[in-house]
C-alpha positions in Angstrom: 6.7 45.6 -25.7 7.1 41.6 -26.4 7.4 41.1 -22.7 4.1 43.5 -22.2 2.4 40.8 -24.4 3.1 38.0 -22.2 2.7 39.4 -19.1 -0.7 40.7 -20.0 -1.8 37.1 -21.2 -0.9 35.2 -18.5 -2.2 38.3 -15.8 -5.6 37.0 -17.6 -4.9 33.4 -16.7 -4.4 33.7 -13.4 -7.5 34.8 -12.5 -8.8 31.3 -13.7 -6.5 29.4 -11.4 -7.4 28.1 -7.6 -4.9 27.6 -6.2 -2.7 24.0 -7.7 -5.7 22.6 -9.1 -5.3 24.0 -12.6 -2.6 25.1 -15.0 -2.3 27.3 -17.9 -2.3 24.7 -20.0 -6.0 24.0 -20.3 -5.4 20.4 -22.1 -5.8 17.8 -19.2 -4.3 15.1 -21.3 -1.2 17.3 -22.6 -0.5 18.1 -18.3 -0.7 14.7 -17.7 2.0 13.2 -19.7 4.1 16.8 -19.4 4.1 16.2 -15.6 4.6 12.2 -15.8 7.2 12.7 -18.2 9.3 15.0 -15.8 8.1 13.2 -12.7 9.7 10.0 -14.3 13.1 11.4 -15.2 13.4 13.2 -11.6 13.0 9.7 -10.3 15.8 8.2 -12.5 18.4 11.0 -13.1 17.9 11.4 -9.2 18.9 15.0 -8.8 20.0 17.1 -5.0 18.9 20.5 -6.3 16.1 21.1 -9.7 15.2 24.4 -11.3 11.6 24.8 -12.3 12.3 27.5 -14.9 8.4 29.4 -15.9 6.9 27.6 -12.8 3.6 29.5 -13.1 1.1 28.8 -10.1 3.4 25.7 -9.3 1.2 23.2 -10.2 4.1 20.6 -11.2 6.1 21.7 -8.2 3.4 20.7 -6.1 3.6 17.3 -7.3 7.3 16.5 -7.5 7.7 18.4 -4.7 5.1 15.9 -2.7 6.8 12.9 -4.4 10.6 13.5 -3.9 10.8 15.2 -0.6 14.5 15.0 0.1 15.0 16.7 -3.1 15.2 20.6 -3.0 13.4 22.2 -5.4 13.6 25.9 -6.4 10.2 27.6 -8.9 10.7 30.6 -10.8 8.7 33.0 -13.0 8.5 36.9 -14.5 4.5 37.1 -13.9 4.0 38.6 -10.7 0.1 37.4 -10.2 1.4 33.3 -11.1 3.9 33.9 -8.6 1.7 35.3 -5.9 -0.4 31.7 -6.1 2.9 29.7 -6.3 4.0 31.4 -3.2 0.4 31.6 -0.6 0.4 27.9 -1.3 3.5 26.9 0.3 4.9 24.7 -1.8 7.0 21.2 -0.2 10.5 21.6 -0.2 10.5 24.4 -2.4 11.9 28.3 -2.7 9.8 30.2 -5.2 12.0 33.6 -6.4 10.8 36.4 -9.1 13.7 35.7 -11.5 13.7 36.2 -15.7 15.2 33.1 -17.3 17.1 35.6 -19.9 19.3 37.2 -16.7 18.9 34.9 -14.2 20.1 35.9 -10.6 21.5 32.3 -9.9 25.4 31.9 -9.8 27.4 28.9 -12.0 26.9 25.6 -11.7 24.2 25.5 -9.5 21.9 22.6 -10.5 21.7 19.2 -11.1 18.4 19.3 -13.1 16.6 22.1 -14.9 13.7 21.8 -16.6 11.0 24.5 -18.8 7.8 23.5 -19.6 6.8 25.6 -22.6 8.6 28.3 -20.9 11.1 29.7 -23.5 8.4 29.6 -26.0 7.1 32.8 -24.1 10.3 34.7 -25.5 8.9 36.2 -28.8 12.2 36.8 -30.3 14.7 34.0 -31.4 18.1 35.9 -29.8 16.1 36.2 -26.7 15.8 32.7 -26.8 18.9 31.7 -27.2 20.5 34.0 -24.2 17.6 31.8 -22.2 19.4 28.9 -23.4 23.2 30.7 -22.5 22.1 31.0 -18.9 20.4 27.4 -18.4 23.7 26.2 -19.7 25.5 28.1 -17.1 23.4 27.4 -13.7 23.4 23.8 -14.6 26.5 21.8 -13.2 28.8 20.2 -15.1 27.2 16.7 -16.4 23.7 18.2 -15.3 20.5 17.9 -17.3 18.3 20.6 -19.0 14.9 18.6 -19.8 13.3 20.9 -22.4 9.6 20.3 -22.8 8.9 23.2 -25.6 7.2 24.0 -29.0 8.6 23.3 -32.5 7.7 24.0 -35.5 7.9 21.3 -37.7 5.6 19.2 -35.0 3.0 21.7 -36.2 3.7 21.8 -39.6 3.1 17.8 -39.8 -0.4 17.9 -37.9 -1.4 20.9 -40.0 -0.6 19.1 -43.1 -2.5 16.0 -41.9 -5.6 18.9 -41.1 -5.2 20.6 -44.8 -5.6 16.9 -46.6 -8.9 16.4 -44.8 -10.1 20.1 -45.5 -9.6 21.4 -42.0 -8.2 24.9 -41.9 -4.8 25.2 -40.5 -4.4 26.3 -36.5 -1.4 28.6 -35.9 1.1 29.2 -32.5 -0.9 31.3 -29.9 -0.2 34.9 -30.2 1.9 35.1 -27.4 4.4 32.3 -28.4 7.2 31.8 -30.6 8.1 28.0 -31.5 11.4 26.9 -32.1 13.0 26.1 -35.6 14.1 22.4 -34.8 17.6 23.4 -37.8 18.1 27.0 -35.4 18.4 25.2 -32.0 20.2 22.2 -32.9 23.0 23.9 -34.6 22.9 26.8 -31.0 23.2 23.3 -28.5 25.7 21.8 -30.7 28.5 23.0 -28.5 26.5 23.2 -24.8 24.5 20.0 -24.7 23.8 16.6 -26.1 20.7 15.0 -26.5 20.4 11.9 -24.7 16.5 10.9 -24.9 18.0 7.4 -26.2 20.0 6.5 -23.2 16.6 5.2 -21.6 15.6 3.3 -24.5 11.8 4.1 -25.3 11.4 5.5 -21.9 11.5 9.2 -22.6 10.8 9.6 -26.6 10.7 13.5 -27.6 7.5 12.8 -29.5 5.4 11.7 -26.3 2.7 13.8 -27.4 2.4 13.3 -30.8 -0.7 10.8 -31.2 -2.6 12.9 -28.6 -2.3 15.5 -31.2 -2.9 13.5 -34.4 -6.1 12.3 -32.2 -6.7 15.3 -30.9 -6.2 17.8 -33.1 -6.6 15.6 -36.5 -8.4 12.8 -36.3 -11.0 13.9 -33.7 -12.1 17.2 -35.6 -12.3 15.2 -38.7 -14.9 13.2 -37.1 -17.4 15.6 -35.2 -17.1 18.0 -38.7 -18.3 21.2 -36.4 -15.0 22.8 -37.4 -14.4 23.3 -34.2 -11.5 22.3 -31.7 -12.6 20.8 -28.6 -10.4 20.0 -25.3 -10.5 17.2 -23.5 -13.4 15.8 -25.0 -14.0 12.0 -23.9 -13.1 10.7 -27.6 -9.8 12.2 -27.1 -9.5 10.8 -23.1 -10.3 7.5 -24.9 -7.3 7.2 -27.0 -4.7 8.7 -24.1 -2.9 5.3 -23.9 -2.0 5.6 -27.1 2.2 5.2 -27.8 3.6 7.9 -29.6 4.1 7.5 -33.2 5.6 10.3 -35.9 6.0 13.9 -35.2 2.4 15.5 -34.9 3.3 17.4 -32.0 4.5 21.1 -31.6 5.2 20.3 -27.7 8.1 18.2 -27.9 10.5 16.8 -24.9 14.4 17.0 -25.1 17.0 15.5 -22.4 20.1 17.5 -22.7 23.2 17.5 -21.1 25.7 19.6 -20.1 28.8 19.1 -22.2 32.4 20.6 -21.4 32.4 24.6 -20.8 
């Protein structure tokens, strides 16, 4: 039934994308850095073989695909009609596969990189998530990276209470999500992965989205008073170069790796 609701919201999304010109994720600004962000770490962790995990249309296989040619890269997804796009288009360098990140049909050690991008968030129940987890940790090679670009809950929490002291109503996680409790997954990884955002100094910080948020989300509703959340509104484009600061953002960015098995 949880899976029903999924499937059913992102059957209605597809009929909105053409092709690899859009995503599901209708914030412009939130793609952007998403897609830098991994772009960027393919370029330094310098992977043979990467796991899209949730790949959608393939919109971000498309473009690391383009830019790192002599890496392989392999897309999968549980939505038959994201799939369908992923796979007329072609993709460079790429083998897209029906596959469901809880049982995935991918022996051990496999890959060098995986990465989600708001993926697991899709699994509405927390022991789901965490078999997810169990079976990144076991396609990824020994020493290889998981880079987790998911939803959290206290990132929401924070830019909710910034909302409430201004007298904007809280917004809550889309229906068909479930974010993570940052206490839950830190104790599940303990023994699988370490975090190692900090190896790269400021390069990769978890909280790269957070002052789009504030800005976005905050600060920009606050302003207009319409009590109404716009996208990509040219305020918001205005203030994109922004660093991140605090922990506004639900959509947060985690380098792990693979510790002994």
């Amino acid at each position: 039934m949880q899976d029903d609701i999924v499937k059913e919201h992102y059957q209605k999304e597809s009929v909105f994308l053409d092709g690899l010109n859009n995503s599901t994720m209708k914030d412009k600004i939130v793609l952007q850095k998403e897609v830098e962000f991994i772009s960027e770490f393919i370029k330094i962790s310098n992977p043979q073989r990467v796991l899209d995990l949730g790949c959608g249309n393939g919109y971000t296989l498309n473009i690391v695909g383009q830019k790192y040619p002599s890496i392989k890269f392999y897309g999968t997804d549980f939505v038959d009609e994201l799939l369908y796009i992923a796979k007329k288009i072609n993709l460079p360098n790429c083998d897209i596969q029906k596959n469901d990140v809880r049982q995935l049909l991918i022996g051990n050690n496999n890959f060098d990189l995986v990465y989600t991008e708001r993926c697991l968030i899709n699994i509405l129940d927390w022991e789901e998530q965490k078999k997810a987890l169990s079976e990144i940790y076991r396609v990824l090679k020994l020493g290889g990276y998981y880079l987790m670009i998911e939803c959290f809950t206290d990132g929401l929490q924070n830019y909710n209470k910034a909302r409430e002291e201004i007298g904007l109503v809280p917004l809550k996680e889309a229906y068909h999500n479930k974010y993570f409790n940052k206490e839950q997954f830190m104790n599940e990884i303990k023994d699988k992965f370490t975090i190692i955002n900090s190896n790269w100094g400021d390069l990769f910080p978890y909280n790269f989205l957070s002052s789009h948020y504030f800005i976005s989300r905050v600060l920009h509703e606050a302003i207009t008073k319409n009590g109404k959340f716009i996208r990509n509104s040219e305020f918001v484009k205005y203030f994109s170069f922004l660093s991140p600061q605090g922990n506004y953002s639900p959509i947060q960015a985690f380098i792990l790796k693979k510790v002994g098995e």
